[in-house]
PyMOL Python script that loads the backbone (N, CA, C, O; Angstrom):
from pymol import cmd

cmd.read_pdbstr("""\
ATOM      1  N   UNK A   1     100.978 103.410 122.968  1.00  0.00           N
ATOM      2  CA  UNK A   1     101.336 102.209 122.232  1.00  0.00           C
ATOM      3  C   UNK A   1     100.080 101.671 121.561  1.00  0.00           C
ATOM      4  O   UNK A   1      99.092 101.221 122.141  1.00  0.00           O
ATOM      5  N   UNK A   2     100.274 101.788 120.221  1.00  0.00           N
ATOM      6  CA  UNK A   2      99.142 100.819 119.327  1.00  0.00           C
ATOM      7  C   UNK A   2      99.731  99.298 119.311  1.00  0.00           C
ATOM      8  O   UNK A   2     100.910  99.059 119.573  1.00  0.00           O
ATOM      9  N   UNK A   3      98.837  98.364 118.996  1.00  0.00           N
ATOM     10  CA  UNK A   3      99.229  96.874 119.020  1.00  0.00           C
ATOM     11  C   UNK A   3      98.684  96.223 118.342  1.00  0.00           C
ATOM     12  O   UNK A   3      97.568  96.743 118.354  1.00  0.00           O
ATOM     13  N   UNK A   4      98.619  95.228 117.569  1.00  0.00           N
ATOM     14  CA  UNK A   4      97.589  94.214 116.627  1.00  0.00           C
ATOM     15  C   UNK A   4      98.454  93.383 116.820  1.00  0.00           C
ATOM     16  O   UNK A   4      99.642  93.548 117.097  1.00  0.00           O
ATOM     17  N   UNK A   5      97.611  92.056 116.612  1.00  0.00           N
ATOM     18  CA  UNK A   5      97.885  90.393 116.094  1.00  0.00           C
ATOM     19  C   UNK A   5      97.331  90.374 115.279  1.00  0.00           C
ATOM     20  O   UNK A   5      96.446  91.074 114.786  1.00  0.00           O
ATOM     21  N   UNK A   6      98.181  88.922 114.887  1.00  0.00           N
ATOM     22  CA  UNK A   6      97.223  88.385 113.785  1.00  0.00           C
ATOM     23  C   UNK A   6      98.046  86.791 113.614  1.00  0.00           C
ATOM     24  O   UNK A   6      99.223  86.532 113.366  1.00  0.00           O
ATOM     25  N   UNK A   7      97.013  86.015 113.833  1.00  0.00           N
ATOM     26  CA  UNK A   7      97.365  84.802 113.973  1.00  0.00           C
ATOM     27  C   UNK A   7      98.073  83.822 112.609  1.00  0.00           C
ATOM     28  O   UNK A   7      97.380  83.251 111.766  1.00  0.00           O
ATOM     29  N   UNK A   8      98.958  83.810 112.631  1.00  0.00           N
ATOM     30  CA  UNK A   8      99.462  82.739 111.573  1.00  0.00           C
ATOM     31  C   UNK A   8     100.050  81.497 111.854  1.00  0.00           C
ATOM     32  O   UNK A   8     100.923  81.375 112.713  1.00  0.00           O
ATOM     33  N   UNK A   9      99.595  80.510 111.135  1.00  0.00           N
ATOM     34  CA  UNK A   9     100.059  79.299 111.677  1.00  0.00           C
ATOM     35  C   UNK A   9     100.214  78.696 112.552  1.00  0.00           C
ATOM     36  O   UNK A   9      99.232  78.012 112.839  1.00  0.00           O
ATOM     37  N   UNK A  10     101.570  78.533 113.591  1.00  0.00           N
ATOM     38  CA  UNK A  10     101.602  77.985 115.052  1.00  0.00           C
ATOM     39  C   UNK A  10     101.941  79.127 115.709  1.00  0.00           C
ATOM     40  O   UNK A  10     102.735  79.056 116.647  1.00  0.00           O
ATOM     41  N   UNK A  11     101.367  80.403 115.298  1.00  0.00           N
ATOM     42  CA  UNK A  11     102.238  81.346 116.475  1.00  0.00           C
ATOM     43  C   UNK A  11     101.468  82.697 115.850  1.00  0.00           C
ATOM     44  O   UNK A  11     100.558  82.481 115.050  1.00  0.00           O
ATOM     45  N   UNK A  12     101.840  84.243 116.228  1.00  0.00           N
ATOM     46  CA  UNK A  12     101.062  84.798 115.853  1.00  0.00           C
ATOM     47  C   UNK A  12     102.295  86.090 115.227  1.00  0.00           C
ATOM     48  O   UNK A  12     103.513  86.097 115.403  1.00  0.00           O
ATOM     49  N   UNK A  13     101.473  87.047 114.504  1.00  0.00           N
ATOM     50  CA  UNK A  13     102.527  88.441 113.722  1.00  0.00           C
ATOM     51  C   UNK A  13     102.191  89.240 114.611  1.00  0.00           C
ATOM     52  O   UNK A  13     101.030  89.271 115.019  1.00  0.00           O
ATOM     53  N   UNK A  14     103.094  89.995 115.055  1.00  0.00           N
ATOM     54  CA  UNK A  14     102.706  91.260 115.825  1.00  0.00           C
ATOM     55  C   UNK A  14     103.459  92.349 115.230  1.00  0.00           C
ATOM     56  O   UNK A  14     104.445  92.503 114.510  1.00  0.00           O
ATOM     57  N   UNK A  15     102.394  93.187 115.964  1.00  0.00           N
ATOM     58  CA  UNK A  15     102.952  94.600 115.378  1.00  0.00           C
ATOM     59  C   UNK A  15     102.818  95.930 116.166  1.00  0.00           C
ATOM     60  O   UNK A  15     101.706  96.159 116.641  1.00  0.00           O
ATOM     61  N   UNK A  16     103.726  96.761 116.349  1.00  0.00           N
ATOM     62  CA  UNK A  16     103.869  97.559 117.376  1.00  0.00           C
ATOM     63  C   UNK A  16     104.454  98.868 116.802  1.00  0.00           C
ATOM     64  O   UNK A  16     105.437  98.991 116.071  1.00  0.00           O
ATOM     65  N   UNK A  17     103.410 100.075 117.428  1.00  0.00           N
ATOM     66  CA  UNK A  17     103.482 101.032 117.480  1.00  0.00           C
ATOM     67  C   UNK A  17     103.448 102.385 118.506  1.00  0.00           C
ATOM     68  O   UNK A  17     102.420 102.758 119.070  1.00  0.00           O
ATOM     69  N   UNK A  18     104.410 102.866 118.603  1.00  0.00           N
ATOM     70  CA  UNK A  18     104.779 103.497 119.614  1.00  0.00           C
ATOM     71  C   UNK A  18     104.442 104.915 119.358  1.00  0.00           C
ATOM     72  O   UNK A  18     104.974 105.391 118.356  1.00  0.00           O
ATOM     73  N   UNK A  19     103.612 105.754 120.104  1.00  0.00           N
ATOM     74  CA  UNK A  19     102.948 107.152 119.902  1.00  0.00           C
ATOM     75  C   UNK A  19     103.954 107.963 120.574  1.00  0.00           C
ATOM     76  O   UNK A  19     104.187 108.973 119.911  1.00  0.00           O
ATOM     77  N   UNK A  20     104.585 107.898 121.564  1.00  0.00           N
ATOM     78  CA  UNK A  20     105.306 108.621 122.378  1.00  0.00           C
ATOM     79  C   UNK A  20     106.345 108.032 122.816  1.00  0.00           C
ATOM     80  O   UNK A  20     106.085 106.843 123.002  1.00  0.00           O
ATOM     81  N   UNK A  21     107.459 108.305 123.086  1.00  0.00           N
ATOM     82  CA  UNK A  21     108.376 109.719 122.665  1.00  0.00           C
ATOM     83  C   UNK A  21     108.123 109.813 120.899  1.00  0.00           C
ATOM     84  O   UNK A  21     108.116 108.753 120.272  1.00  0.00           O
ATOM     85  N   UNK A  22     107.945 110.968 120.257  1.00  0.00           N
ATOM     86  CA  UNK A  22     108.109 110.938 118.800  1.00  0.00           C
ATOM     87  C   UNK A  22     109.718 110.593 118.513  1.00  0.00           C
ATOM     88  O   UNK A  22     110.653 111.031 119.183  1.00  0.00           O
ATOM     89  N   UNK A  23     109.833 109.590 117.208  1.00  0.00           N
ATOM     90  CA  UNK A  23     110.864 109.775 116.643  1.00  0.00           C
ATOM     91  C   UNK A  23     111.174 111.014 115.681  1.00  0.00           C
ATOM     92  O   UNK A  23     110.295 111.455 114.941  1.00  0.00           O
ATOM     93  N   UNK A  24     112.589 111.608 115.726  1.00  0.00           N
ATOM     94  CA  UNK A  24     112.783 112.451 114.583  1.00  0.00           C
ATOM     95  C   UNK A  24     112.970 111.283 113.222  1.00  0.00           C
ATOM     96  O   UNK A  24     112.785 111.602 112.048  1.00  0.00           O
ATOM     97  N   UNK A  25     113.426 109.714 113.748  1.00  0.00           N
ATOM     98  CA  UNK A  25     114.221 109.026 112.477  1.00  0.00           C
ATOM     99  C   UNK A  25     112.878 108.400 111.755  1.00  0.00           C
ATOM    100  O   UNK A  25     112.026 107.718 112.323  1.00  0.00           O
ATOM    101  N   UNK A  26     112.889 108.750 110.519  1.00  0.00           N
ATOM    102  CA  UNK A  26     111.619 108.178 109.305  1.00  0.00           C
ATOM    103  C   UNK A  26     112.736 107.229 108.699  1.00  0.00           C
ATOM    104  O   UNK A  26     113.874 107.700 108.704  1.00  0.00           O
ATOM    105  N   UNK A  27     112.562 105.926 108.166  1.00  0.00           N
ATOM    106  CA  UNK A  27     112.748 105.398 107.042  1.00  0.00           C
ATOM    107  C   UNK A  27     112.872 105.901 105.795  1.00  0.00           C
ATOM    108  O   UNK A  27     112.033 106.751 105.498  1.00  0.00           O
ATOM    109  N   UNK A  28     113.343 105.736 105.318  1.00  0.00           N
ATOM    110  CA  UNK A  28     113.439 105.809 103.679  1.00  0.00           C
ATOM    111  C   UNK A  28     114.244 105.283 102.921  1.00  0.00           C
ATOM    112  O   UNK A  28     114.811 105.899 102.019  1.00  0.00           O
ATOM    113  N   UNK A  29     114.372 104.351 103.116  1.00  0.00           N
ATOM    114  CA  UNK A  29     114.749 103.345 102.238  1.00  0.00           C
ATOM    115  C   UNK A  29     114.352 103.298 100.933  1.00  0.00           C
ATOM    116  O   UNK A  29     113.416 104.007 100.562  1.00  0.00           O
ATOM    117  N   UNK A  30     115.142 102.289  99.893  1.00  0.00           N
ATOM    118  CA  UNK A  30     114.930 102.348  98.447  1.00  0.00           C
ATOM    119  C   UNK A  30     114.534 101.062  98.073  1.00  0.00           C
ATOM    120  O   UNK A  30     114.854 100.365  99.036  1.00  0.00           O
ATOM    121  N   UNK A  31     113.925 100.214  97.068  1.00  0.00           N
ATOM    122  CA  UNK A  31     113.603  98.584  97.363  1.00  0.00           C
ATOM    123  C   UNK A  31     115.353  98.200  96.639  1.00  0.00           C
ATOM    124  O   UNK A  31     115.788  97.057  96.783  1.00  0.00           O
ATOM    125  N   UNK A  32     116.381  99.490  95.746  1.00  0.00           N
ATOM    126  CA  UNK A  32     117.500  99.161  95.171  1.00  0.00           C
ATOM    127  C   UNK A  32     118.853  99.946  96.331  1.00  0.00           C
ATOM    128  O   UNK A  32     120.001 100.210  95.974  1.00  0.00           O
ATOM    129  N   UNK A  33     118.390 100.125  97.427  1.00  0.00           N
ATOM    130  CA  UNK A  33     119.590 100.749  98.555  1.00  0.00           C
ATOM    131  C   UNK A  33     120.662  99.042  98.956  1.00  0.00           C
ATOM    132  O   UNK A  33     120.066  98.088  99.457  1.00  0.00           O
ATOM    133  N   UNK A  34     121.197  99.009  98.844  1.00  0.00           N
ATOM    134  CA  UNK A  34     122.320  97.824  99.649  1.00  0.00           C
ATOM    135  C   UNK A  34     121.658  97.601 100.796  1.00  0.00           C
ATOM    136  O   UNK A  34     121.573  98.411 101.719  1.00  0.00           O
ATOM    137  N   UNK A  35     121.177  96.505 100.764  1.00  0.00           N
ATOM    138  CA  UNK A  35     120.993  96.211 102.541  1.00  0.00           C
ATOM    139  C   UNK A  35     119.849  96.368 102.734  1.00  0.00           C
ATOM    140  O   UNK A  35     119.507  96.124 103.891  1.00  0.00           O
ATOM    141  N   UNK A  36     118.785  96.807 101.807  1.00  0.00           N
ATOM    142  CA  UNK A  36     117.394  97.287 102.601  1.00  0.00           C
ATOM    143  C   UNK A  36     116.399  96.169 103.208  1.00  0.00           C
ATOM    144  O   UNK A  36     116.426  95.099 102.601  1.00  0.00           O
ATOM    145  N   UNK A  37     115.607  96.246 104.210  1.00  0.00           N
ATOM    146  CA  UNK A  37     115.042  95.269 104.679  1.00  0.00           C
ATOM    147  C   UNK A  37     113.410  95.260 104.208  1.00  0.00           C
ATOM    148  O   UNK A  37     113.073  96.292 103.627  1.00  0.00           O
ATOM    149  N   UNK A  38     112.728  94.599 104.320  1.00  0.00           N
ATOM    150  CA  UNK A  38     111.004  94.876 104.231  1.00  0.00           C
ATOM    151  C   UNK A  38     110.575  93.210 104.796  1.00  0.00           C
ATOM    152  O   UNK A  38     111.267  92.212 104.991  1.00  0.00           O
ATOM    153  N   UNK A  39     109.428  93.421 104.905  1.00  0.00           N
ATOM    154  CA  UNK A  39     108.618  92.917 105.654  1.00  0.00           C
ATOM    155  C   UNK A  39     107.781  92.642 104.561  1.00  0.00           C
ATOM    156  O   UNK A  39     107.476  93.654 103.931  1.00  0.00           O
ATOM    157  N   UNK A  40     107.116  91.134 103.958  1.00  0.00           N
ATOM    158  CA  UNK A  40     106.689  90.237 103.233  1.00  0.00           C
ATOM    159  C   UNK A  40     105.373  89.574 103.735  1.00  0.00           C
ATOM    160  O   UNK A  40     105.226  89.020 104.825  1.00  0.00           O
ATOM    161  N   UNK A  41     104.200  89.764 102.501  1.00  0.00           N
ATOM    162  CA  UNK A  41     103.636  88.863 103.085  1.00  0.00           C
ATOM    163  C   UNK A  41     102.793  88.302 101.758  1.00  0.00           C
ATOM    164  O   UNK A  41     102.815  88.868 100.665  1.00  0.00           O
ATOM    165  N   UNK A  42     102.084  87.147 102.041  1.00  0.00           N
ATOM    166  CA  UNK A  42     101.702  86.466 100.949  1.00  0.00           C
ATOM    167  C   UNK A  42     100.332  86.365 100.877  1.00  0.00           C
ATOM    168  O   UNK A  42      99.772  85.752 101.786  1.00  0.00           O
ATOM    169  N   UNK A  43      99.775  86.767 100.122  1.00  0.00           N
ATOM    170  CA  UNK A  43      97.803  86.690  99.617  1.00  0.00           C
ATOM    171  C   UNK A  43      97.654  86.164  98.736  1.00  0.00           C
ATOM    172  O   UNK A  43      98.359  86.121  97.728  1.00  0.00           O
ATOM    173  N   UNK A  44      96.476  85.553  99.022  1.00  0.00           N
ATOM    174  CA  UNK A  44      95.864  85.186  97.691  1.00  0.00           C
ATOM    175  C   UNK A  44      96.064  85.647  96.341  1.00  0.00           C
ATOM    176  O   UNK A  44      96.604  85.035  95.419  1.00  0.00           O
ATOM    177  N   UNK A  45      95.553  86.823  96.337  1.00  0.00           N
ATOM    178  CA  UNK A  45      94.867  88.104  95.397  1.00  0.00           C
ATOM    179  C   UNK A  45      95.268  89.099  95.676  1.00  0.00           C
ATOM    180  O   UNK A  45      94.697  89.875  96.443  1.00  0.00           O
ATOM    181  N   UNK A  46      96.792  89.389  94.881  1.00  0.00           N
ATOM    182  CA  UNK A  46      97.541  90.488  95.249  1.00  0.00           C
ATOM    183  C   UNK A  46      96.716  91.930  95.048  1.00  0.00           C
ATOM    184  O   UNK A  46      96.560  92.775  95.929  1.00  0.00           O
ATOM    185  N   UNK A  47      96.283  91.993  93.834  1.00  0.00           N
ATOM    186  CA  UNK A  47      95.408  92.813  92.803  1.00  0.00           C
ATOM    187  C   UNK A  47      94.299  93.060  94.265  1.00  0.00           C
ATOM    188  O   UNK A  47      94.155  94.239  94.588  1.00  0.00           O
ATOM    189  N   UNK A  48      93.885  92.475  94.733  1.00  0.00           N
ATOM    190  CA  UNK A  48      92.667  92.407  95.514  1.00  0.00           C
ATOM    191  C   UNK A  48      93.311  92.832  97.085  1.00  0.00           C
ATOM    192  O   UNK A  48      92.449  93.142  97.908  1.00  0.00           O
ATOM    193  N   UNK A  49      94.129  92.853  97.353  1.00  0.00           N
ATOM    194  CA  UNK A  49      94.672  93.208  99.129  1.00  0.00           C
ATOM    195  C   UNK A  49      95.318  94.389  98.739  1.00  0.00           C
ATOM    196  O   UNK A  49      95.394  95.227  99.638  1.00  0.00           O
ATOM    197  N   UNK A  50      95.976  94.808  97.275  1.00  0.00           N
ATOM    198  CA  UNK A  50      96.333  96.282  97.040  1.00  0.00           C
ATOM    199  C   UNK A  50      95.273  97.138  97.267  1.00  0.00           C
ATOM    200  O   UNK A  50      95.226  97.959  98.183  1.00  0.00           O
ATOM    201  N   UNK A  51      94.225  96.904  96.237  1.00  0.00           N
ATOM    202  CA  UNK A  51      92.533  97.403  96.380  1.00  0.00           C
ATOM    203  C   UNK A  51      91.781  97.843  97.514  1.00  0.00           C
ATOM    204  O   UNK A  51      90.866  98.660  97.413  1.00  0.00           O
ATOM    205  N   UNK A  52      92.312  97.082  99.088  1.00  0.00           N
ATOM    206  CA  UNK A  52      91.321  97.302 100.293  1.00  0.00           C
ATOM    207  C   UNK A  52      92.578  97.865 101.198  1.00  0.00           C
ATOM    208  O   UNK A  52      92.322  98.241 102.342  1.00  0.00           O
ATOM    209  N   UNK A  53      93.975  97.932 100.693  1.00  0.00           N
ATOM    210  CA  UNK A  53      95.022  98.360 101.438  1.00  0.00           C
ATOM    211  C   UNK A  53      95.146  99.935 101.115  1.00  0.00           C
ATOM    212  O   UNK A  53      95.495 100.788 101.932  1.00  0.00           O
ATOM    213  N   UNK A  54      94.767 100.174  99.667  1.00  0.00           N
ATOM    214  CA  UNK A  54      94.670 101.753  99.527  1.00  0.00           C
ATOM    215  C   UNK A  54      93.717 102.128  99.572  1.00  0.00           C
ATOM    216  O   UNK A  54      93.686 103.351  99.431  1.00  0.00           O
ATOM    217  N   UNK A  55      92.409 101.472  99.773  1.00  0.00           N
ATOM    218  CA  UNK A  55      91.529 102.177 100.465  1.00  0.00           C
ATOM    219  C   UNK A  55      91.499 102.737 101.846  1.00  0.00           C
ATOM    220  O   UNK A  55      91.025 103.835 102.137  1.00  0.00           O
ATOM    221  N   UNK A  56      92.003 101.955 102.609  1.00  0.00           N
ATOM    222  CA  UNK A  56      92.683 102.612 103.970  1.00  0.00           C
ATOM    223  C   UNK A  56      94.280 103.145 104.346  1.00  0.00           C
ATOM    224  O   UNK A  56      95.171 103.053 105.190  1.00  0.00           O
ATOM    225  N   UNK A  57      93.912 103.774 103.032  1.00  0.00           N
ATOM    226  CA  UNK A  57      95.245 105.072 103.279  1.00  0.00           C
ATOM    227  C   UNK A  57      96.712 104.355 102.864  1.00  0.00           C
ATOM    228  O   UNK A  57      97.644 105.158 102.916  1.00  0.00           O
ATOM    229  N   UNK A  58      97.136 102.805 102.408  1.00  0.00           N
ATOM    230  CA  UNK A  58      98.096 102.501 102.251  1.00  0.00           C
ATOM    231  C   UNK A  58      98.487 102.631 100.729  1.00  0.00           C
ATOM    232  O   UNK A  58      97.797 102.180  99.815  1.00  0.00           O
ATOM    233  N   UNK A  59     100.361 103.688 100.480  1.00  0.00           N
ATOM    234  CA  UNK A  59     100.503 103.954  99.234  1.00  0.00           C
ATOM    235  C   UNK A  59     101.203 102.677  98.686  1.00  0.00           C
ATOM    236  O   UNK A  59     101.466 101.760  99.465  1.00  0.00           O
ATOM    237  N   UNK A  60     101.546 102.586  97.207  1.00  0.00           N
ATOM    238  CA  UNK A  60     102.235 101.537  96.810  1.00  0.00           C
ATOM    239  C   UNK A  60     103.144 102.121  96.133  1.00  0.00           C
ATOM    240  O   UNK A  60     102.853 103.307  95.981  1.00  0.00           O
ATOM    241  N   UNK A  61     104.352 101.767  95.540  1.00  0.00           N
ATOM    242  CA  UNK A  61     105.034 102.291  94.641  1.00  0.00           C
ATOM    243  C   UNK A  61     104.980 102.042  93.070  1.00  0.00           C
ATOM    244  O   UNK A  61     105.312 102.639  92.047  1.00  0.00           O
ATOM    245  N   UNK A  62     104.376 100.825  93.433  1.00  0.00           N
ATOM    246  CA  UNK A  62     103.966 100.966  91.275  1.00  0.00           C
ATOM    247  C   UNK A  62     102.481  99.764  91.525  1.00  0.00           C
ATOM    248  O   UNK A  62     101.817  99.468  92.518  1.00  0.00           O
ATOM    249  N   UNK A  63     102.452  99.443  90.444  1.00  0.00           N
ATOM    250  CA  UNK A  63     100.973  98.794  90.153  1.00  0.00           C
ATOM    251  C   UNK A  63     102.049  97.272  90.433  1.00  0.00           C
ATOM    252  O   UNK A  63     103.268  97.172  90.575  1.00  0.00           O
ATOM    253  N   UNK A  64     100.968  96.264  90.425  1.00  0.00           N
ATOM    254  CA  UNK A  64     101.183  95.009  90.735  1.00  0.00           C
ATOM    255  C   UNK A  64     102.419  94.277  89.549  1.00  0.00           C
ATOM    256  O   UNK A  64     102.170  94.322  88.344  1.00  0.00           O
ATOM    257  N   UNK A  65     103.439  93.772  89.952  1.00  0.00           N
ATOM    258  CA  UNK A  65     104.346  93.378  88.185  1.00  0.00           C
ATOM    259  C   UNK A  65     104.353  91.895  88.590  1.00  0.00           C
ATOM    260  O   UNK A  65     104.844  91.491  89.644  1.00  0.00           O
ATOM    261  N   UNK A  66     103.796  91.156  87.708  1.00  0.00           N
ATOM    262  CA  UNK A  66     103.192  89.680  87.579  1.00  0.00           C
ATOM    263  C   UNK A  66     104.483  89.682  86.540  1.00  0.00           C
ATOM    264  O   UNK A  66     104.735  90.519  85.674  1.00  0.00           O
ATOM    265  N   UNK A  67     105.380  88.234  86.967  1.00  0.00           N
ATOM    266  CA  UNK A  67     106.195  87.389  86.952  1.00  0.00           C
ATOM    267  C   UNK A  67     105.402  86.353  86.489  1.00  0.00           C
ATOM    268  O   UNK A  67     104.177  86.238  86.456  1.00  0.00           O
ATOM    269  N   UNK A  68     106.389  85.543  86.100  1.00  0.00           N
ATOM    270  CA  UNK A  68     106.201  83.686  85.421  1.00  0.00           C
ATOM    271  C   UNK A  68     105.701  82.994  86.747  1.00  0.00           C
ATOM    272  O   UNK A  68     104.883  82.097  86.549  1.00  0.00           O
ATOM    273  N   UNK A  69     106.088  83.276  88.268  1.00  0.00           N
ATOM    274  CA  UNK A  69     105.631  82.184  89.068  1.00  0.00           C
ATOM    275  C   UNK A  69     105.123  82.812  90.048  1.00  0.00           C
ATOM    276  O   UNK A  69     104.401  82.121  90.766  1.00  0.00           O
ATOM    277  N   UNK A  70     105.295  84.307  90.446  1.00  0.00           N
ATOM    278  CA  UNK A  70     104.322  85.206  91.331  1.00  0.00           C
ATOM    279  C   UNK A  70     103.797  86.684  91.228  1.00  0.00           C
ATOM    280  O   UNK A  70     104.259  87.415  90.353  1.00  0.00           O
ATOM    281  N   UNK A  71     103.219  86.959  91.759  1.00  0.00           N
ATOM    282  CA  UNK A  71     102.826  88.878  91.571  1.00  0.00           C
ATOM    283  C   UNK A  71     103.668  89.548  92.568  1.00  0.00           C
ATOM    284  O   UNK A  71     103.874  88.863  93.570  1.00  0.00           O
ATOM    285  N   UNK A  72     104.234  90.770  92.551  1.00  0.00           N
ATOM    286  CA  UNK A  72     105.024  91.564  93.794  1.00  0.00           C
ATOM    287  C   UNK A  72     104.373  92.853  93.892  1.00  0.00           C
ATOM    288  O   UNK A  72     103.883  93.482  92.954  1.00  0.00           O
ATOM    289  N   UNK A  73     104.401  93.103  94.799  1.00  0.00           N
ATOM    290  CA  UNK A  73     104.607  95.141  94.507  1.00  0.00           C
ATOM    291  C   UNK A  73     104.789  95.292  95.946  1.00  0.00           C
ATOM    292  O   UNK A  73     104.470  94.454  96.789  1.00  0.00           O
ATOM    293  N   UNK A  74     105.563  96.926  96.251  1.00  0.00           N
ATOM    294  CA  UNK A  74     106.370  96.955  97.073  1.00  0.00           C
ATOM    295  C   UNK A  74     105.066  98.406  97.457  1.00  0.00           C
ATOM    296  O   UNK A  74     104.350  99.086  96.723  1.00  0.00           O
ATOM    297  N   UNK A  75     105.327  98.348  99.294  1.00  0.00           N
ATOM    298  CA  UNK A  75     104.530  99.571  99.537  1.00  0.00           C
ATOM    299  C   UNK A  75     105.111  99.880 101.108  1.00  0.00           C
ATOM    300  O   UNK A  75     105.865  99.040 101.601  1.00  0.00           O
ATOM    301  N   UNK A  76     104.828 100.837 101.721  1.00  0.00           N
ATOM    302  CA  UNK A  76     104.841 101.941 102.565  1.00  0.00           C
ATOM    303  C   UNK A  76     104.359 101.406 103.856  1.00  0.00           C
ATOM    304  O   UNK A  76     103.250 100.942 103.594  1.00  0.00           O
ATOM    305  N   UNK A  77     104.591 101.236 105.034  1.00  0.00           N
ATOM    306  CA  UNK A  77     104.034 101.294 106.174  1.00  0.00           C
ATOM    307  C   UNK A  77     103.703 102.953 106.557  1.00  0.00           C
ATOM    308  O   UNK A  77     104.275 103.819 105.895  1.00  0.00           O
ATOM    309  N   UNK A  78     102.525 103.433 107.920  1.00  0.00           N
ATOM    310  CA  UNK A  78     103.075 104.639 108.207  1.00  0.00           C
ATOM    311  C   UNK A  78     104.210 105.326 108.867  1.00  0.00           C
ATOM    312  O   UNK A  78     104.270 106.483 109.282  1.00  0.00           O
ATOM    313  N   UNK A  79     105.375 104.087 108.885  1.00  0.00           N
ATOM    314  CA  UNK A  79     107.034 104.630 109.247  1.00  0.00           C
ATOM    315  C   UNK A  79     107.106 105.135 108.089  1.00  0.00           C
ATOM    316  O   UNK A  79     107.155 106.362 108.001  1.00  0.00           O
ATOM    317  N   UNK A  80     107.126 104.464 107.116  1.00  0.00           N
ATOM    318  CA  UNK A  80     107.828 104.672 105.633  1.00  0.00           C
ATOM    319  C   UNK A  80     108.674 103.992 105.204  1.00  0.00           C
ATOM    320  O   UNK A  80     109.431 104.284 104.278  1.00  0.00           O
ATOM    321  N   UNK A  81     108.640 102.507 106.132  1.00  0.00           N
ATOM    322  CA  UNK A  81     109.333 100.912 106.077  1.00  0.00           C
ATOM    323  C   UNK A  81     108.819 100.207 104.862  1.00  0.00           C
ATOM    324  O   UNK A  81     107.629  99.914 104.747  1.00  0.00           O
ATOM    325  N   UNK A  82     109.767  99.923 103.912  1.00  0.00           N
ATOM    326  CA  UNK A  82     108.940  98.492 102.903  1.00  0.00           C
ATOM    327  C   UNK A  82     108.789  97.713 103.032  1.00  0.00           C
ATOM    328  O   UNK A  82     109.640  97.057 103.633  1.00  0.00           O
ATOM    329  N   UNK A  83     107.313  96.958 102.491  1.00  0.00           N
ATOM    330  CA  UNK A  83     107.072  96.182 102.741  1.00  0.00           C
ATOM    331  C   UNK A  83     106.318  95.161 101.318  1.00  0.00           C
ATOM    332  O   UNK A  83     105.920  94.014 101.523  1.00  0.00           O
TER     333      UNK A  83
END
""", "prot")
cmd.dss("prot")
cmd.show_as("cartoon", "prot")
cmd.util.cbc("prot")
cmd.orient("prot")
């Protein structure tokens, strides 16, 4: 079992990863499948947390698409969960 926190606000994010038993089931989800879920989070400097997120191995699916009131882009955990 891998584990991290990370403190937000009045309480903290966790995150959990399980090495053993292997799953056969991967994700793959679509960000346009009915129903798909992901996991959100909000930065400063989207442009700038893409930058130090694919430097440590995290893919994205397109470049950053800046909207009238925020920036998005959608990317990969190593399940293959969006996020």
């Amino acid at each position: 079992l891998q584990a991290g926190w990370i403190p937000v606000a009045n309480g903290n994010l966790e995150f959990w990863h399980y090495l053993a038993p292997q799953s056969s089931r991967r994700s793959g989800a679509q960000a346009t499948d009915l129903g798909f879920t992901h996991t959100c989070f909000e930065v400063d400097d989207v442009v700038s947390s893409m930058r130090d997120l694919t430097n440590v191995g995290v893919h994205f699916l397109s470049e950053a698409i800046v909207g009238d009131s925020n920036t998005v882009v959608f990317g990969r955990d190593p399940e293959n969960n969006l996020f």
